[in-house]
N, CA, C and O atoms as a GROMACS GRO file, in nm:
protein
  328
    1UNK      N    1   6.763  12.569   8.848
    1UNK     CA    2   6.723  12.434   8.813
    1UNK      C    3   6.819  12.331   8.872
    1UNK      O    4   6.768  12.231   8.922
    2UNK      N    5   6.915  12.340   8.871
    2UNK     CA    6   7.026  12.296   8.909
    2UNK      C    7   7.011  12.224   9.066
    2UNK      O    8   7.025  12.111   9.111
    3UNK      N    9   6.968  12.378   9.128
    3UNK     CA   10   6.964  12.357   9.254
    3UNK      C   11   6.835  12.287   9.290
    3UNK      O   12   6.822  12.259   9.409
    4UNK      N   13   6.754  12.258   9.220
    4UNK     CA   14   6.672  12.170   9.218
    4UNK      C   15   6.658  12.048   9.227
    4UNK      O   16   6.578  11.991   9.302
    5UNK      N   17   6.751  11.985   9.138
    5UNK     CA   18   6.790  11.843   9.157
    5UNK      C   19   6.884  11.817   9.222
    5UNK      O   20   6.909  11.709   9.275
    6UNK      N   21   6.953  11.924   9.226
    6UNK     CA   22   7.074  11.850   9.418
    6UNK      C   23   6.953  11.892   9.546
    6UNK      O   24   7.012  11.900   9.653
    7UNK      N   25   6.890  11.904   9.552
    7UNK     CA   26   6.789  11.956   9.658
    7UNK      C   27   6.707  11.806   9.648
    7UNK      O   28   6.674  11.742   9.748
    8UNK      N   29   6.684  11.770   9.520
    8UNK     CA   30   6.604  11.659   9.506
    8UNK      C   31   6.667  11.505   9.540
    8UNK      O   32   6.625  11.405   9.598
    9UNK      N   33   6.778  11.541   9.476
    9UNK     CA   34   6.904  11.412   9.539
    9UNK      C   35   6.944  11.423   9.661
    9UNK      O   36   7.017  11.335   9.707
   10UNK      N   37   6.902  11.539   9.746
   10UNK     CA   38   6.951  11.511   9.902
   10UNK      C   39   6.841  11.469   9.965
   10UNK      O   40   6.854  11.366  10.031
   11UNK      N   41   6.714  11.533   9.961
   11UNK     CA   42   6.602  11.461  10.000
   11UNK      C   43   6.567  11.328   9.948
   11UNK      O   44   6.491  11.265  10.022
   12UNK      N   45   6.602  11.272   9.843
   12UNK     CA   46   6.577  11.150   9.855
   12UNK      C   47   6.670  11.077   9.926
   12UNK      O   48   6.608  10.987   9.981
   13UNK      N   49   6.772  11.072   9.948
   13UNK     CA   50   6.904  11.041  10.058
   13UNK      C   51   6.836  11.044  10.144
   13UNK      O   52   6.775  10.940  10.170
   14UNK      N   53   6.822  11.124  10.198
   14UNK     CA   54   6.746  11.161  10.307
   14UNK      C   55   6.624  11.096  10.383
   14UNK      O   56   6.608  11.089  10.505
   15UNK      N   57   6.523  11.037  10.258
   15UNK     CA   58   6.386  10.945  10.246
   15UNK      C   59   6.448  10.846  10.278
   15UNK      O   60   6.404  10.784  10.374
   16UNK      N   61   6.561  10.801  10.216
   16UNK     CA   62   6.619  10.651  10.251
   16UNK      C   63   6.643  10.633  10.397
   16UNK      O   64   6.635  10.515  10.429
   17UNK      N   65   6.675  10.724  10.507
   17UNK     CA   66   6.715  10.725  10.640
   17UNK      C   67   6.862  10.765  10.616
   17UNK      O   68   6.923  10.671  10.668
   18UNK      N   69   6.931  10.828  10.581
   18UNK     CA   70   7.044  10.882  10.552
   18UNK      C   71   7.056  10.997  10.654
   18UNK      O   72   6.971  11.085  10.664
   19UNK      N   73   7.160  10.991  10.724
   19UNK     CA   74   7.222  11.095  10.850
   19UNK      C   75   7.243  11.255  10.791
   19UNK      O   76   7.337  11.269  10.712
   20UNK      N   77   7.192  11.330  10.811
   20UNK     CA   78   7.124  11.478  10.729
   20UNK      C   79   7.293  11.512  10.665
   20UNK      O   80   7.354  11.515  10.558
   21UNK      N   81   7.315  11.534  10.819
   21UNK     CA   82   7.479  11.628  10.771
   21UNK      C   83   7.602  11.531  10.721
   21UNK      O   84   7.697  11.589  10.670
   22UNK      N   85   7.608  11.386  10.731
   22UNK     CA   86   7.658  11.293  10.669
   22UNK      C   87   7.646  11.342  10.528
   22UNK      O   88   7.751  11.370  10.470
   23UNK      N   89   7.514  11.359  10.455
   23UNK     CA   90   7.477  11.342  10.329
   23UNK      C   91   7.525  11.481  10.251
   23UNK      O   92   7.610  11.498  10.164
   24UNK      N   93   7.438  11.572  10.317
   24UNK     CA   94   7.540  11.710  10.279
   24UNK      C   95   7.659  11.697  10.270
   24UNK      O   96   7.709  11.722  10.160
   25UNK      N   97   7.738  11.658  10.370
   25UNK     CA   98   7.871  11.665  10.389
   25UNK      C   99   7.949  11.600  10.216
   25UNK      O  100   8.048  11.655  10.167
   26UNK      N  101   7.889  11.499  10.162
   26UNK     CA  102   7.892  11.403  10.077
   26UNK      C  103   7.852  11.488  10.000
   26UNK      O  104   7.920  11.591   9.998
   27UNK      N  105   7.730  11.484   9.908
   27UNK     CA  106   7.721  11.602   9.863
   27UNK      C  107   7.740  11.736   9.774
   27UNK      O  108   7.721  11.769   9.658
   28UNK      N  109   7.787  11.796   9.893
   28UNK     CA  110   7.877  11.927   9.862
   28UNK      C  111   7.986  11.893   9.843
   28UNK      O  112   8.045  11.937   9.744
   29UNK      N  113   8.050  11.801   9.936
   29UNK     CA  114   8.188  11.780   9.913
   29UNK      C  115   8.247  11.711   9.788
   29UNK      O  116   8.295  11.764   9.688
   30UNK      N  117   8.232  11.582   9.817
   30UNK     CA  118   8.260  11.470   9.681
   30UNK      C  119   8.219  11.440   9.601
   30UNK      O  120   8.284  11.397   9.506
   31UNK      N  121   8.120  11.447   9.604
   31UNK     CA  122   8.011  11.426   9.442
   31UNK      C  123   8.033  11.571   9.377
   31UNK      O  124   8.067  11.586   9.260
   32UNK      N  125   8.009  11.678   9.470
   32UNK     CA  126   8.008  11.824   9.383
   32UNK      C  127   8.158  11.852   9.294
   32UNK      O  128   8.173  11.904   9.184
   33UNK      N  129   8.236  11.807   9.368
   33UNK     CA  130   8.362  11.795   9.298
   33UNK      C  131   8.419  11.651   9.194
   33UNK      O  132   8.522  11.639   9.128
   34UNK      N  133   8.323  11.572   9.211
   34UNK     CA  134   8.330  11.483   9.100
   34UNK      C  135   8.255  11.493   8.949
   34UNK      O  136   8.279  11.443   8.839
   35UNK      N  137   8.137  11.597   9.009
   35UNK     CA  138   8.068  11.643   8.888
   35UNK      C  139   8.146  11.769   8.794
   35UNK      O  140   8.161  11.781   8.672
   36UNK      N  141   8.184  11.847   8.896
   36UNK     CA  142   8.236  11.951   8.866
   36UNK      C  143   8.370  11.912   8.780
   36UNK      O  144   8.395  11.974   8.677
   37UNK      N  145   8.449  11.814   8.824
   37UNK     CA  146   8.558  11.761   8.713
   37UNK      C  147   8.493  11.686   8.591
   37UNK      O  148   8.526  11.715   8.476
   38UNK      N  149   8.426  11.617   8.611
   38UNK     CA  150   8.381  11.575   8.498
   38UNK      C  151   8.235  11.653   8.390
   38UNK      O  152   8.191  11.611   8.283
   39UNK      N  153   8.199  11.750   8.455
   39UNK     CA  154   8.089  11.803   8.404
   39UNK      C  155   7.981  11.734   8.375
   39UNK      O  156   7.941  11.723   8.259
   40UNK      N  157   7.908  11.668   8.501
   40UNK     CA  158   7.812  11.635   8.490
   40UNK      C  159   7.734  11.664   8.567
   40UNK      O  160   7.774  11.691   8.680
   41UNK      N  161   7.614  11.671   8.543
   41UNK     CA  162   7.512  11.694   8.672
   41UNK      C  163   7.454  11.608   8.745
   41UNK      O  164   7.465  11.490   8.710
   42UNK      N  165   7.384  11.635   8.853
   42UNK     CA  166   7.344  11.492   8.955
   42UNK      C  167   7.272  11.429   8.879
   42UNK      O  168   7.339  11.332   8.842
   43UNK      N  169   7.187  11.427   8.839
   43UNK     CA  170   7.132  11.294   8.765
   43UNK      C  171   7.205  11.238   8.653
   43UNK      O  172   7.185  11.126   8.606
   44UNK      N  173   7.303  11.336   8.604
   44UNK     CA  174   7.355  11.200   8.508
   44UNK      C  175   7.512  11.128   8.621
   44UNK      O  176   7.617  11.088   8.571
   45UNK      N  177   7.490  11.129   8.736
   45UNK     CA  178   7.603  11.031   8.806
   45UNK      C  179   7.569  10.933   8.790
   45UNK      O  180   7.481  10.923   8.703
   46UNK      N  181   7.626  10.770   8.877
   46UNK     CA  182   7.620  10.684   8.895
   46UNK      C  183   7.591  10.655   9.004
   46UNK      O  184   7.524  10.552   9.007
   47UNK      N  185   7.620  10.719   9.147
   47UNK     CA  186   7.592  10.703   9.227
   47UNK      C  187   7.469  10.814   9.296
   47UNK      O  188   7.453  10.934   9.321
   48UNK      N  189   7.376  10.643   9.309
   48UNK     CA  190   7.203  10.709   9.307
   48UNK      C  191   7.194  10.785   9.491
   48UNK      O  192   7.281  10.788   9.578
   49UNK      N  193   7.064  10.831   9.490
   49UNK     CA  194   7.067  10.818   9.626
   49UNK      C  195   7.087  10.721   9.725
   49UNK      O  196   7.151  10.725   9.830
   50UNK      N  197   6.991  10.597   9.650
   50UNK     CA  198   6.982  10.451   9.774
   50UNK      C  199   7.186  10.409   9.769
   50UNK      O  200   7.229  10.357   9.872
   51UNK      N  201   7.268  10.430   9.677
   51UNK     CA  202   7.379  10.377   9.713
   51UNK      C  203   7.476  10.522   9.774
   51UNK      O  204   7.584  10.522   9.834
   52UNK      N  205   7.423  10.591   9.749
   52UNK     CA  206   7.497  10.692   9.880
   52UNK      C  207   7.456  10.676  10.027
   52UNK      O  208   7.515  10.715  10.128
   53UNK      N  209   7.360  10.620  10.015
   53UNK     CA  210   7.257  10.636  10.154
   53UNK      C  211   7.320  10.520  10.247
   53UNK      O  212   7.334  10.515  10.369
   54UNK      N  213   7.372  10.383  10.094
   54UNK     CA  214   7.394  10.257  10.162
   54UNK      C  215   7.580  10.271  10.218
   54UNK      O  216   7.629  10.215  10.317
   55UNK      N  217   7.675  10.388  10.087
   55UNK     CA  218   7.767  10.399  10.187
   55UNK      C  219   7.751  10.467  10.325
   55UNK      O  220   7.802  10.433  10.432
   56UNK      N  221   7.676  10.563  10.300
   56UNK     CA  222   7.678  10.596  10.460
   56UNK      C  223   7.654  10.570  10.553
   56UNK      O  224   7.682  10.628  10.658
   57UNK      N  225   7.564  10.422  10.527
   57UNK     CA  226   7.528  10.339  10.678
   57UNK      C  227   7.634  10.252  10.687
   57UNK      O  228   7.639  10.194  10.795
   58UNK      N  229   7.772  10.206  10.562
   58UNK     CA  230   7.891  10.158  10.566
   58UNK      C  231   7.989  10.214  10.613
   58UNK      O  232   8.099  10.160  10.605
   59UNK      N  233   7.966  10.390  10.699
   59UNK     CA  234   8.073  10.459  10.732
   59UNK      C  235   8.118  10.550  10.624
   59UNK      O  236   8.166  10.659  10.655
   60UNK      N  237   8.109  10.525  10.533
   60UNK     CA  238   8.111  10.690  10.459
   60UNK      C  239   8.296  10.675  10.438
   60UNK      O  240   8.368  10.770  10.470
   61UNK      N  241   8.360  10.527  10.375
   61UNK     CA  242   8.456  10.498  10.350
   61UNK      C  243   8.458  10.478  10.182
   61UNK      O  244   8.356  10.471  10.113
   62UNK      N  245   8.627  10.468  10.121
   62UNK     CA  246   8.620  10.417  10.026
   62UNK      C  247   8.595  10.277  10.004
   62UNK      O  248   8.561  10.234   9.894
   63UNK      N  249   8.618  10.172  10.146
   63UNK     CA  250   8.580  10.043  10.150
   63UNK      C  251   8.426  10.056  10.139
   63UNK      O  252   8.375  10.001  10.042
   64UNK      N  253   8.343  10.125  10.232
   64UNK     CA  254   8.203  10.132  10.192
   64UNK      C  255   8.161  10.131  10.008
   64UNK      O  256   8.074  10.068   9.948
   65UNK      N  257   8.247  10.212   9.966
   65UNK     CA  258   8.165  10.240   9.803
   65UNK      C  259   8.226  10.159   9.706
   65UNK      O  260   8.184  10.158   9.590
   66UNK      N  261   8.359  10.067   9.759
   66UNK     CA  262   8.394   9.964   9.655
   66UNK      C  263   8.332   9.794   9.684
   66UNK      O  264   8.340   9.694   9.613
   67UNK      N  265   8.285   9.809   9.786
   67UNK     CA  266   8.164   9.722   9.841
   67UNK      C  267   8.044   9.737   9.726
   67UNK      O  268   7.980   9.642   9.681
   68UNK      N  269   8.030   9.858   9.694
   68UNK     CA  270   7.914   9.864   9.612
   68UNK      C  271   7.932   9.885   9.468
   68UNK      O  272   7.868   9.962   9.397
   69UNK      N  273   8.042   9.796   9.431
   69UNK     CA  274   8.093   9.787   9.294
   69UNK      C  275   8.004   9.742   9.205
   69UNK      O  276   8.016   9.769   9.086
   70UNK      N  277   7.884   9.654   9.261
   70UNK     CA  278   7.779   9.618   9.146
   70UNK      C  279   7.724   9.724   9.107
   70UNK      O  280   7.695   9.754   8.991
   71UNK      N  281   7.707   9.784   9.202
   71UNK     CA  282   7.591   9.948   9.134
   71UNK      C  283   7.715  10.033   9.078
   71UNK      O  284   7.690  10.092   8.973
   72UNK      N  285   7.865  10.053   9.137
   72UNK     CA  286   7.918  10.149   9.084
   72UNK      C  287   8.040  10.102   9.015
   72UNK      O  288   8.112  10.025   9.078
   73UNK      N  289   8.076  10.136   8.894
   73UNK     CA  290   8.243  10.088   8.893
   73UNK      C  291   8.340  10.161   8.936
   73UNK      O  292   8.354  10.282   8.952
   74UNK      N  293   8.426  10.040   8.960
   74UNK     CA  294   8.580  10.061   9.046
   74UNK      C  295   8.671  10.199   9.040
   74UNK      O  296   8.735  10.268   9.119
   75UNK      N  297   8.631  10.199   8.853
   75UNK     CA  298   8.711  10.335   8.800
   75UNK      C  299   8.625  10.442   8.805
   75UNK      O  300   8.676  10.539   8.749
   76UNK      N  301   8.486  10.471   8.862
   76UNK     CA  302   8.384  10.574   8.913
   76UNK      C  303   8.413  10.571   9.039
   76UNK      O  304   8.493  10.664   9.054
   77UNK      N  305   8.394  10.511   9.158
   77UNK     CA  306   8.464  10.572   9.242
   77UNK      C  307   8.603  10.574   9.273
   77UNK      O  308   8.636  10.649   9.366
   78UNK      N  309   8.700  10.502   9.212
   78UNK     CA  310   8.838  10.589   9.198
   78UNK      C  311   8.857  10.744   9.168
   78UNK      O  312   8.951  10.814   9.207
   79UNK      N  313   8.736  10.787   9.083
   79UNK     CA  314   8.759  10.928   9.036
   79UNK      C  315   8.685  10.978   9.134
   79UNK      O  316   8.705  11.094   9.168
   80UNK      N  317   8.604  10.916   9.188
   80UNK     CA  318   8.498  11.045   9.272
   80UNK      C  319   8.543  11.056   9.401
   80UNK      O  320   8.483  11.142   9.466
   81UNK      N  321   8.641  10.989   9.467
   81UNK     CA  322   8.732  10.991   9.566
   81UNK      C  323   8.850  11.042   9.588
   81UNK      O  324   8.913  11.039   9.694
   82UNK      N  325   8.896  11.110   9.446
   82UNK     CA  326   9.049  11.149   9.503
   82UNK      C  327   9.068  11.281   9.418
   82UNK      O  328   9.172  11.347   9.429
   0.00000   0.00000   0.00000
């Protein structure tokens, strides 16, 4: 089930025009390990598909995702970054 909704959160990334292996890369990498510390699963994050999709057309920086402080807070991606 699990793998269901990260399957479902990459394809919608993905719907948005999101760069395939950019998004994986993201993903697996930083979100999986932001969930995994905090024990949550992809849908209960904060960061949706359309604002992953929008850092990654920002370069796939921490300036990209504190740009998007309205959708996310400062102290959410402080944690999901380091």
């Amino acid at each position: 089930m699990m793998l269901n909704l990260v399957a479902k959160y990459f394809d919608a990334t993905i719907a948005k025009g999101a760069d395939v292996k950019s998004a994986a890369n993201w993903i697996m990498g930083d979100i999986a390990a932001y969930m995994k510390n905090e024990k949550l699963t992809i849908d209960e994050i904060k960061v949706t598909p359309q604002i992953l999709f929008k850092l990654l057309v920002k370069g796939g920086t921490v300036k990209g995702l504190i740009e998007e402080k309205d959708l996310v807070q400062a102290s959410y991606s402080n944690k999901l970054l380091t």
